[in-house]
Rosetta silent file (secondary structure, phi, psi, omega in degrees, C-alpha in Angstrom):
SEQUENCE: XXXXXXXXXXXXXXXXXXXXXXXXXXXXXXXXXXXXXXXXXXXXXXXXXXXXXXXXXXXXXXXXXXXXXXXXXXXXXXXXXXXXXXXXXXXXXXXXXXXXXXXXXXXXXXXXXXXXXXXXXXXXXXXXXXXXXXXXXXXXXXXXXXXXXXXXXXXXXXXXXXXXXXXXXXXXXXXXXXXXXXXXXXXXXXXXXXXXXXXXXXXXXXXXXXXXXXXXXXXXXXXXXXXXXXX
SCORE:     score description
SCORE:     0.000 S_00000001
   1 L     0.000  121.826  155.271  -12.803  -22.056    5.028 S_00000001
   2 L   -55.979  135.447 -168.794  -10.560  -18.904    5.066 S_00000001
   3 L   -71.645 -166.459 -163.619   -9.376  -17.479    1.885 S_00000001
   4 L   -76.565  143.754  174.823   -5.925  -17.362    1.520 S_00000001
   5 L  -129.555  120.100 -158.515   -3.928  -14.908    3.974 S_00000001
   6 E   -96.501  120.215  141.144   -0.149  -13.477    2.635 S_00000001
   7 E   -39.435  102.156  179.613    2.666  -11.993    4.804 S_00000001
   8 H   -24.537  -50.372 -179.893    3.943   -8.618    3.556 S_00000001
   9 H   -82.471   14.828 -177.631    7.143  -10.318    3.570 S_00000001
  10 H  -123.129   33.219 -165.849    6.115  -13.316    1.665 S_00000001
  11 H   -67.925  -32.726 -165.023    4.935  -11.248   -1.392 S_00000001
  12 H   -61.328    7.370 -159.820    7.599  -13.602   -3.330 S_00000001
  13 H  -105.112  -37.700 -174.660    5.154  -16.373   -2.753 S_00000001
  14 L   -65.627  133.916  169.629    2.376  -14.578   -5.037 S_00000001
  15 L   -57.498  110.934 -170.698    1.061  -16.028   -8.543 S_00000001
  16 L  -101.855  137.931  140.757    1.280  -13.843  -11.252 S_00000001
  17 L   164.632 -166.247 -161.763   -1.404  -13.279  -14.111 S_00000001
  18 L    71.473  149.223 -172.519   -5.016  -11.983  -14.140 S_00000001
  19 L  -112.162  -12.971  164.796   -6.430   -8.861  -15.108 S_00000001
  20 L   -54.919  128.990  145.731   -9.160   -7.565  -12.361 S_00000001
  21 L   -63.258  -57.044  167.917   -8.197   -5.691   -9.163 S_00000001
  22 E  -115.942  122.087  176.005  -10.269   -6.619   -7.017 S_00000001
  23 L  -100.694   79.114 -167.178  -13.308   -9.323   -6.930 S_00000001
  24 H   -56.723  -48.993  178.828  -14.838   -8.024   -3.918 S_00000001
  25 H   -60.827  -27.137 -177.303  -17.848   -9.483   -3.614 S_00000001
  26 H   -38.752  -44.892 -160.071  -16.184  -13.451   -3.569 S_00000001
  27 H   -63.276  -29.796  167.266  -14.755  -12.472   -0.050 S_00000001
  28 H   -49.759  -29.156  168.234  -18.097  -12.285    1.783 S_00000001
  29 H   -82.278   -6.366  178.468  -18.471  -16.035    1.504 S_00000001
  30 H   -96.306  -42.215  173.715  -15.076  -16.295    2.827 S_00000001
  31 L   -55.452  126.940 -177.465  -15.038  -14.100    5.832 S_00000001
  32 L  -124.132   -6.900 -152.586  -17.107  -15.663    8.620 S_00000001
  33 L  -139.448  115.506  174.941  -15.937  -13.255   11.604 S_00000001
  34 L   -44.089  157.106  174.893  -16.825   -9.621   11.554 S_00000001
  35 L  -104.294  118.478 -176.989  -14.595   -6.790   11.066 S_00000001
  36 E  -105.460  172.086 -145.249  -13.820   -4.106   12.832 S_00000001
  37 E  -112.599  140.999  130.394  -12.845   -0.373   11.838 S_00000001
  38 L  -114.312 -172.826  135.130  -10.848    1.727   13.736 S_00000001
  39 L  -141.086 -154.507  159.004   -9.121    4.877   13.546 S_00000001
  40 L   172.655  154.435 -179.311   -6.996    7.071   15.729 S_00000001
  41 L   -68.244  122.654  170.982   -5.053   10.459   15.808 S_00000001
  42 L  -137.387   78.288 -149.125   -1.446   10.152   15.882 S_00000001
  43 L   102.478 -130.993  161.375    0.335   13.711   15.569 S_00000001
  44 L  -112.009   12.628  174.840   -1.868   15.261   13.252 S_00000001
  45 L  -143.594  170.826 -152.522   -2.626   12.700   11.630 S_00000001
  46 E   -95.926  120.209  147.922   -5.449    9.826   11.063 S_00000001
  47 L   -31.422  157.100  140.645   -5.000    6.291   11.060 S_00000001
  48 L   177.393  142.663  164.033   -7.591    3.544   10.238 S_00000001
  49 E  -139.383  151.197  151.994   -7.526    0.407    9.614 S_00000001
  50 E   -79.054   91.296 -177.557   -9.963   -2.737    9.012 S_00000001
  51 E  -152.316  173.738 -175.465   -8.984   -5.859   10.206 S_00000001
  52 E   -80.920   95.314 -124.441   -9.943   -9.012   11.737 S_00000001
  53 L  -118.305  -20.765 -177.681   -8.672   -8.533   15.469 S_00000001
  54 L  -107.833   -5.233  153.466   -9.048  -12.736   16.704 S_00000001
  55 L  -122.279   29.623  144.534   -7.286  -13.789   13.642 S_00000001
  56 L    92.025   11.796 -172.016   -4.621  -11.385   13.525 S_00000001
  57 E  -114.613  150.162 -162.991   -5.456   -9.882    9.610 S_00000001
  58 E   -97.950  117.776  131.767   -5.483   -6.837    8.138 S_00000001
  59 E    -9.388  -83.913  170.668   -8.077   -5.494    5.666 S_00000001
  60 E  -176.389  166.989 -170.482   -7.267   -2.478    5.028 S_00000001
  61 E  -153.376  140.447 -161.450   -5.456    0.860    5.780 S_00000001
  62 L  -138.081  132.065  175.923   -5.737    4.579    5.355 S_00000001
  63 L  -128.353  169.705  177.063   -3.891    7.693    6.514 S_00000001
  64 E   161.872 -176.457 -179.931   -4.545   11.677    6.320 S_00000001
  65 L  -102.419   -2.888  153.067   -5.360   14.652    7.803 S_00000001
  66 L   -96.007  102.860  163.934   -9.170   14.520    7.910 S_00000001
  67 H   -12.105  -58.312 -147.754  -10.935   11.357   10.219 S_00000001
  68 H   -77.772  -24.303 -167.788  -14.013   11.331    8.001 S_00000001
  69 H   -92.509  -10.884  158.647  -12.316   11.094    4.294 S_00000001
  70 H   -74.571  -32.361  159.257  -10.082    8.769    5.668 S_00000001
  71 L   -74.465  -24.761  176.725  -12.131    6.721    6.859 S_00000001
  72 H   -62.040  -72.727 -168.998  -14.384    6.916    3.661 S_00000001
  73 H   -50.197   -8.307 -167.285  -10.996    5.825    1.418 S_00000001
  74 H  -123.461  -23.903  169.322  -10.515    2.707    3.305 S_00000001
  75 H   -47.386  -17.542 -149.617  -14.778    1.833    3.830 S_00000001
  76 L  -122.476   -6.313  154.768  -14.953    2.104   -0.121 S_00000001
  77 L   -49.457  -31.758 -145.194  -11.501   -0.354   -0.347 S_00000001
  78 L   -91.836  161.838  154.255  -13.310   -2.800    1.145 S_00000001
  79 L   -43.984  130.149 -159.261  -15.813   -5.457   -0.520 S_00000001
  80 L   -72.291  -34.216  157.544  -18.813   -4.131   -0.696 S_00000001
  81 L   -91.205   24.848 -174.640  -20.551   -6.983    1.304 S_00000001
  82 L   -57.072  146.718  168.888  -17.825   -7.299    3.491 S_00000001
  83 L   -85.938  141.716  156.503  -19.819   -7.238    7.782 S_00000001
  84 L  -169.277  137.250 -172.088  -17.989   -4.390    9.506 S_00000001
  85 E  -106.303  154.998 -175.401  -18.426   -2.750   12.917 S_00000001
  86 L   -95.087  144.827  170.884  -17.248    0.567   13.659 S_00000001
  87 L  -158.376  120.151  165.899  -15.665   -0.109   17.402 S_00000001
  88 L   -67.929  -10.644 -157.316  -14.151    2.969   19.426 S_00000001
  89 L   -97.046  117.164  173.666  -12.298    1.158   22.120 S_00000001
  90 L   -98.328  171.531 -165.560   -9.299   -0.110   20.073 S_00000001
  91 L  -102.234  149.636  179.056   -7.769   -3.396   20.400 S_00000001
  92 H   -65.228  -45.686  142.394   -4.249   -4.458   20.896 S_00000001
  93 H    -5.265  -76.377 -168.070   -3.926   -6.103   17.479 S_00000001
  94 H   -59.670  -38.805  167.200   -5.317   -2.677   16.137 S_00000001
  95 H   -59.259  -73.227  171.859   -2.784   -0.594   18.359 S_00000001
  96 H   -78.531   14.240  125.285   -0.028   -2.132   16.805 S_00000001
  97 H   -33.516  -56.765  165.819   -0.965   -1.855   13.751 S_00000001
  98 H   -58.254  -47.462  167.740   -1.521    2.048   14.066 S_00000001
  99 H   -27.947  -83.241  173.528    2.034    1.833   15.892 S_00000001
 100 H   -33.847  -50.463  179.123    3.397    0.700   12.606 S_00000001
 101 H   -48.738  -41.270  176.484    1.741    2.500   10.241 S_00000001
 102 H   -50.952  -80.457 -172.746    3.188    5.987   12.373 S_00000001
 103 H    -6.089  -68.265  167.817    6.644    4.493   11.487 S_00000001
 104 H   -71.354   -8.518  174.473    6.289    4.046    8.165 S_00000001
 105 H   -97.066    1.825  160.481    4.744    7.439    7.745 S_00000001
 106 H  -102.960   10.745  160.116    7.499    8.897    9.464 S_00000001
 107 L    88.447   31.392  158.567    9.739    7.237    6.769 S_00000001
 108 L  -102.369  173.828 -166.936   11.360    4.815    8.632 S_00000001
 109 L   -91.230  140.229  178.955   12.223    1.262    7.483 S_00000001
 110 L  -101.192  138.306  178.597    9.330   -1.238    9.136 S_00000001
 111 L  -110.559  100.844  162.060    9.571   -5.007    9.447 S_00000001
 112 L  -107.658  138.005 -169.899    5.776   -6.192    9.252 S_00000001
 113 L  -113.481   20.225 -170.191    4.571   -9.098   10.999 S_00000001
 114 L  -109.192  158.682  179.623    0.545   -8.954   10.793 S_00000001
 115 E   -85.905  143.977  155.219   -0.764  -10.746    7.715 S_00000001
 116 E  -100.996  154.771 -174.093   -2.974   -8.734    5.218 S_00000001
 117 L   -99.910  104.537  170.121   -6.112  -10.650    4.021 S_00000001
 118 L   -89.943   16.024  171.015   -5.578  -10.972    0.286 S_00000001
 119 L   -54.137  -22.805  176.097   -8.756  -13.268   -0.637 S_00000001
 120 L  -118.807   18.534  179.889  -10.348  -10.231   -2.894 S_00000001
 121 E  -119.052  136.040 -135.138   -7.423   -8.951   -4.528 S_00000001
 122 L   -69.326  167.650  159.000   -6.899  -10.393   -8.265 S_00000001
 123 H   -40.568  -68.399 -153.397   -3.276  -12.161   -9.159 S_00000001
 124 H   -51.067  -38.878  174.866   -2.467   -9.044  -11.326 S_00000001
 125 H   -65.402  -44.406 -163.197   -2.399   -6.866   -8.052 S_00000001
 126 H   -86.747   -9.673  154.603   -0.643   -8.934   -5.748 S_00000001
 127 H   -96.146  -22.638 -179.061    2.464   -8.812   -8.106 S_00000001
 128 H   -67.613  -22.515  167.308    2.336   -5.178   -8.685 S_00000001
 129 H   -72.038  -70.175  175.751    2.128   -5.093   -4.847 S_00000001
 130 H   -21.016  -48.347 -159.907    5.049   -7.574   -5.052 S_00000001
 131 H   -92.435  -50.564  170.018    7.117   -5.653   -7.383 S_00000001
 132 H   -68.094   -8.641  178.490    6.587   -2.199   -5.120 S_00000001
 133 L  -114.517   19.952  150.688    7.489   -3.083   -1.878 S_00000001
 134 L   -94.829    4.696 -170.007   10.901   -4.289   -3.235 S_00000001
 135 L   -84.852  131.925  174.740   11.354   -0.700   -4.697 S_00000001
 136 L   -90.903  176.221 -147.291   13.724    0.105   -1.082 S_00000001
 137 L   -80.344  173.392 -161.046   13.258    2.994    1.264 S_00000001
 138 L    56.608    0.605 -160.952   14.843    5.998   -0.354 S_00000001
 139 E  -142.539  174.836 -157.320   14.729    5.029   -3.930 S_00000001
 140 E  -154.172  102.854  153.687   11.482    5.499   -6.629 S_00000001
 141 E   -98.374  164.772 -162.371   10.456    3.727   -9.875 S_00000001
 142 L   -66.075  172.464  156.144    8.545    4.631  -12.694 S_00000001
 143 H   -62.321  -54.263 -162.638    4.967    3.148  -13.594 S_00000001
 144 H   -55.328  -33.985 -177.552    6.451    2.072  -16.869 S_00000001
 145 H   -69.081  -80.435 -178.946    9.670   -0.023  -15.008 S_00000001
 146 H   -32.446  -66.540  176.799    7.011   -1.706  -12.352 S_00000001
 147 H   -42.779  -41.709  172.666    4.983   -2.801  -15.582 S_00000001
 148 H   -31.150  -64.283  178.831    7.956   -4.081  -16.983 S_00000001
 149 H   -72.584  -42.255  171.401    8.599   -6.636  -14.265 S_00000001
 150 H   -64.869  -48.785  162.706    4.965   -7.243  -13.394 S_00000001
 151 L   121.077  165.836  165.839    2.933   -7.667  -16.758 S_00000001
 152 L    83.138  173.793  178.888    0.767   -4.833  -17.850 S_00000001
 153 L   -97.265 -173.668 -175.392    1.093   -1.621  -18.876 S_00000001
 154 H   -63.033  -36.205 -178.396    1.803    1.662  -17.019 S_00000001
 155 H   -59.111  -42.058 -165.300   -1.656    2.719  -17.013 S_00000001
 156 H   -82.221  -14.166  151.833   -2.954   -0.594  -15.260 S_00000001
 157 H   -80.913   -6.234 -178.809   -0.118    0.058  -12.614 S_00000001
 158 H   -88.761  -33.216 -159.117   -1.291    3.694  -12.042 S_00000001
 159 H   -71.998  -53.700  161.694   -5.039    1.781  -11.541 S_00000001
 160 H   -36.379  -42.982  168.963   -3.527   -0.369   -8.958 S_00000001
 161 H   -73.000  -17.632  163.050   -1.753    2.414   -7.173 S_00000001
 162 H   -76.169  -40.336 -154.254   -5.555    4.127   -7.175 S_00000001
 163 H  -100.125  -57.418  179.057   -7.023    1.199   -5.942 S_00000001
 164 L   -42.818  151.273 -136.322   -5.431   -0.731   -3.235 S_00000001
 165 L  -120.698   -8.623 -150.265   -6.581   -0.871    0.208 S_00000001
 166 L   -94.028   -1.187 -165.162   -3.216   -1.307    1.849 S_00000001
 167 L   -40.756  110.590    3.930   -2.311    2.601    2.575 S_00000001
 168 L   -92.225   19.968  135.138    0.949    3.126    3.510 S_00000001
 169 L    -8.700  -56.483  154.951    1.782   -0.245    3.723 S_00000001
 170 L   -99.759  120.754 -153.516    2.122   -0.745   -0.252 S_00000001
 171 L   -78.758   71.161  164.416    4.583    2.030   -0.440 S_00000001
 172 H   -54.297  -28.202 -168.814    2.646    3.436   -3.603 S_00000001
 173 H   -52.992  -30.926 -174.328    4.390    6.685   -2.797 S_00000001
 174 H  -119.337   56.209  125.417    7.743    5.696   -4.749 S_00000001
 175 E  -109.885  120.786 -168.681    6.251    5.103   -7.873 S_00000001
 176 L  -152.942  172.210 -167.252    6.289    7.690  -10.238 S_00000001
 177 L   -45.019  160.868 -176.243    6.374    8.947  -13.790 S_00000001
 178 L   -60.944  -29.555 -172.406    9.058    8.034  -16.428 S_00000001
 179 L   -75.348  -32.636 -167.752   10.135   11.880  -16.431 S_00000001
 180 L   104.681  -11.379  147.936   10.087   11.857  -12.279 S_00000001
 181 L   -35.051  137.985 -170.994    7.330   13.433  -11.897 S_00000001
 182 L   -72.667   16.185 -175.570    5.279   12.560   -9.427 S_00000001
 183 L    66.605 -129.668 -178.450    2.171   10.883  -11.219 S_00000001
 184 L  -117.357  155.384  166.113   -1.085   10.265   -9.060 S_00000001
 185 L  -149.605  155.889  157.900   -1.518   10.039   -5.397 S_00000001
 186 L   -71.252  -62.289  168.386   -4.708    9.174   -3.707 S_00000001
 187 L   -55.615  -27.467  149.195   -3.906   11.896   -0.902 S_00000001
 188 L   125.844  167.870 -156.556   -2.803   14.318   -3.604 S_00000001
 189 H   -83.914  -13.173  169.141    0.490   14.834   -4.638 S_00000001
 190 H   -65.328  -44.802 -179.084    1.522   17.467   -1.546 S_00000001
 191 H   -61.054  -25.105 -160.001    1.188   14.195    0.521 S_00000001
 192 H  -116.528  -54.817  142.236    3.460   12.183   -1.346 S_00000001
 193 H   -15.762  -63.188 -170.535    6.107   14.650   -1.740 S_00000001
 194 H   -64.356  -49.325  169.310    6.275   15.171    1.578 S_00000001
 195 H   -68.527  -18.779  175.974    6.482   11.365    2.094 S_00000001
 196 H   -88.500   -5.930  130.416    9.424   10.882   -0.512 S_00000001
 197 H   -32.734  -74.110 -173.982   10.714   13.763    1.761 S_00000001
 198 H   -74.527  -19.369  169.574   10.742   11.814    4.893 S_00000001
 199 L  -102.035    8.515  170.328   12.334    8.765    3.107 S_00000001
 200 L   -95.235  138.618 -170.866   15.324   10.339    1.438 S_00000001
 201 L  -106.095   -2.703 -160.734   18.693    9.137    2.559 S_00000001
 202 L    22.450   94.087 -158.768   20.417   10.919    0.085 S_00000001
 203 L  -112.147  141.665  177.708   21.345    8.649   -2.139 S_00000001
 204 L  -134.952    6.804 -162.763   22.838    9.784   -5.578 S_00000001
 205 L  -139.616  148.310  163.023   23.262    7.132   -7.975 S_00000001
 206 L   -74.826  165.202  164.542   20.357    4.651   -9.340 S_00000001
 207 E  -131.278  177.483  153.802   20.821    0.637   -8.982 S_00000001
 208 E  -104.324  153.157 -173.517   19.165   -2.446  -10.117 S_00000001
 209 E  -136.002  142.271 -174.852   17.171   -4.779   -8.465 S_00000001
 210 E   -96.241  126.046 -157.576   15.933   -8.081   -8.720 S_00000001
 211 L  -147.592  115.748  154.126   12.160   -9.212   -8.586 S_00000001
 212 L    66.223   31.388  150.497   10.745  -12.102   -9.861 S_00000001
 213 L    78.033   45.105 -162.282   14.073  -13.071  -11.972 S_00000001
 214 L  -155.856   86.367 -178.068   13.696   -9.558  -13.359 S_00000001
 215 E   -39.002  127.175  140.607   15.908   -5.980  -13.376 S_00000001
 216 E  -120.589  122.093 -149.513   14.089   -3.387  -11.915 S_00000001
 217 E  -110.246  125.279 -166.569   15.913   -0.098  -12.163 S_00000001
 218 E  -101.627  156.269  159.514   15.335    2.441   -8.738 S_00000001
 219 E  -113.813  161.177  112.126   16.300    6.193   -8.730 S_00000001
 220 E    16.805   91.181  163.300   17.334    8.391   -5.750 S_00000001
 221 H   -38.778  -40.926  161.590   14.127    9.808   -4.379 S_00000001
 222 H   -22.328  -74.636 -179.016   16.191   13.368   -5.102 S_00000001
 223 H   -30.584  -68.746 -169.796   15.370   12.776   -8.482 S_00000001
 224 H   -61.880  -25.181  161.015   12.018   13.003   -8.211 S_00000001
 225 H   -69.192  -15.119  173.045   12.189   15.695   -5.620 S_00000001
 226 H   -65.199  -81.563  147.803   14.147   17.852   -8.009 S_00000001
 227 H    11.369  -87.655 -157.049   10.628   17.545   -9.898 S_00000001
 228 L   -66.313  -11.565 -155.210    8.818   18.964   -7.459 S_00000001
 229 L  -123.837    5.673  140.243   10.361   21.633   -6.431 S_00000001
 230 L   -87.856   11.212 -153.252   10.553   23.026  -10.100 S_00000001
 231 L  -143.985    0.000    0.000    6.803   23.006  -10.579 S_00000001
């Protein structure tokens, strides 16, 4: 039987409590149909994804500007007894996926319609995934906010934002310190500038938002870009 598989756009669907990120090994008894790897070049920069190509699901996903470390960050997402093939030729599933991925990494807003396979990633993750990809395009909350709505504290939202498998897909990118500072990035903190760069709309006032019966309060990306470019 296949574990359970969630639509990005059905995060509102997700259970909340538990405290693991991931239970990686469980998914190997769940998976029956190898996985394949890809990557590709888009611009300058590298793609990759993991996903299940005859039933349409996504794995995982990684971008930068070196092939090999990218590929590393999304091999070492995965469950560690997870089957996976390396496969150059890529597949039309896997093309539009990379298709997307460009989009969003050129900061536009994306509609996604492939499922991610969320069988190894705990409750506690899939609402802090929940609660970030309602933060909208242009705008940035804190760690501290996200806990708020989500359960946990800021630190176990920075570990999620370390951890996840989904890169850029969970738009980790607009979460950032209570001051506006930019926190942690897995790609380092030039990359993530640069992406709250490509997603400002210039916007000038914060709002609230609703998640989960819950106020969540967005800034301006500006804010946080102010940040950066005093440091």
């Amino acid at each position: 039987m296949r574990g359970q598989t969630i639509k990005l756009n059905v995060f509102a669907c997700l259970s909340a409590a538990a405290e693991l990120n991931y239970q990686k090994d469980i998914v190997f008894e769940r998976v029956r149909s190898m996985i394949s790897v890809y990557s590709k070049e888009i611009g300058n920069v590298w793609f990759a994804v993991a996903c299940d190509d005859e039933c349409k699901r996504v794995f995982g996903t990684n971008f930068g500007s070196n092939e090999k470390k990218v590929l590393q960050g999304l091999l070492g997402s995965l469950p560690k007894a997870i089957q996976f093939q390396r496969s150059e030729k890529i597949a039309a599933f896997a093309e539009r996926v990379f298709g997307l991925l460009k989009e969003m990494y050129d900061g536009q807003e994306v509609s996604v319609d492939f499922n991610l396979a969320m069988d190894y990633v705990s409750e506690y993750t899939k609402k802090v995934m929940k609660v970030t990809c309602a933060i909208p395009l242009g705008y940035v909350a804190s760690y501290g906010a996200v806990a708020k709505v989500a359960g946990g504290s800021a630190r176990a939202v920075g570990r999620v934002m370390a951890t996840h498998p989904f890169l850029p897909i969970l738009p980790c990118h607009r979460v950032v310190a209570y001051d506006f500072t930019l926190g942690g990035y897995g790609g380092g903190l030039a990359s993530k500038a640069a992406f709250l760069r490509r997603e400002s709309r210039g916007f000038d006032s914060e709002k609230e938002i609703v998640v989960v019966g819950k106020k969540l309060v967005v800034f301006p990306v500006e804010f946080a870009l102010k940040k950066v470019g005093k440091t």
